[in-house]
N, C-alpha and C positions, 0 to 999 in steps of 0.2 A: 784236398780234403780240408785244410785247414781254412782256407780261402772260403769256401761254403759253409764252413762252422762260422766264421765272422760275417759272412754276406747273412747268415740266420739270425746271427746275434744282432747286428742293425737292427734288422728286420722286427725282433720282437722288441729292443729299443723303442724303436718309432711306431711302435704298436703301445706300449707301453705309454709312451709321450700323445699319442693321439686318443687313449685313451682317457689317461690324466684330462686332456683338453675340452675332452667331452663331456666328462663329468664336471670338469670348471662351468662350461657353458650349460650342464642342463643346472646345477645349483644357479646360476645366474639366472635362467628362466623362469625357477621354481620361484625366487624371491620378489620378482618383474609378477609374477603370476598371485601371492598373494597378497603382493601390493596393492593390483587391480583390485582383488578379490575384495579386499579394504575399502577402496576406494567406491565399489560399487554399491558394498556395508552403504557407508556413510551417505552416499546419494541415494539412495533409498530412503535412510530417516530423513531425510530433509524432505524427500520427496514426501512421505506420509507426513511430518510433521507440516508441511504449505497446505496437503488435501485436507486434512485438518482444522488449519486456519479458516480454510475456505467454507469450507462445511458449516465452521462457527457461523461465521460472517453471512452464509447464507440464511440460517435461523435465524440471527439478529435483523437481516434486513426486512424478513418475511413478519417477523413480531411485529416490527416498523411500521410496516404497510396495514397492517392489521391494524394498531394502535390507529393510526393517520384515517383506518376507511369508520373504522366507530368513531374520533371526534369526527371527520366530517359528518358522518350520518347526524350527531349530537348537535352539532352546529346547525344542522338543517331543518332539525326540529325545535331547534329556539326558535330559529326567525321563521317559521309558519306557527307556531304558535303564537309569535310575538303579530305576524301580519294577520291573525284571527282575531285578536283584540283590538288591531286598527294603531296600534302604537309603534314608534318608531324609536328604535333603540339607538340614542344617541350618546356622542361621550359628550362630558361638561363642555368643551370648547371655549370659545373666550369670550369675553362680554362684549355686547354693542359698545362699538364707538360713537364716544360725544363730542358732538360738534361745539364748538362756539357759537354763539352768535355774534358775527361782528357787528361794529358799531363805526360810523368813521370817527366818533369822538377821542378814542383809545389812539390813533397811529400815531408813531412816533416817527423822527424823523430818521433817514436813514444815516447810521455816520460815516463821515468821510475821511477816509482811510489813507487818500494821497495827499500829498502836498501841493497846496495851491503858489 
């Protein structure tokens, strides 16, 4: 009898201790679990904070294009307007170069630079 009262008393012991362990590991899970949960937070706002960016970045590029297709239209209507007048739009550039005339009276002699 008494033998079976201690083989029960074990028994609920390590029932006792297996359950302790259980409850160790499921608070361990639990806090693995809202860590992810965190984690997954945080990748989310980046994630929406990038589609974001991106969404800007696609409006700024599209203004872009827009602004770029009106001057070139702009541009295209200078120069046939400017080709209907027959004028050629030019920048200043640089002025004709003046020649010399030479003379063979002007040369001088070349000087000599070695030693003789």
């Amino acid at each position: 009898m008494r033998n079976l009262l201690k083989v029960e008393q074990r028994r609920a012991e390590d029932a006792q201790r297996d359950l302790s362990d259980a409850n160790t590991q499921l608070r361990t899970l639990e806090t693995h679990l809202v860590h992810e949960k965190l984690h997954v937070t945080e990748l989310k706002t980046k994630c929406a904070e990038a589609e974001q960016a991106l969404l800007e970045a696609q409006v700024q590029l599209t203004r872009l294009r827009e602004d770029a297709a009106v001057q070139k239209r702009v541009a295209e209507k200078e120069a046939s307007v400017t080709e209907a007048l027959g004028q050629k739009k030019r920048g200043p550039g640089r002025p004709p170069l003046v020649r010399k005339v030479e003379t063979g009276a002007d040369e001088q002699e070349p000087v000599r630079w070695w030693k003789d």
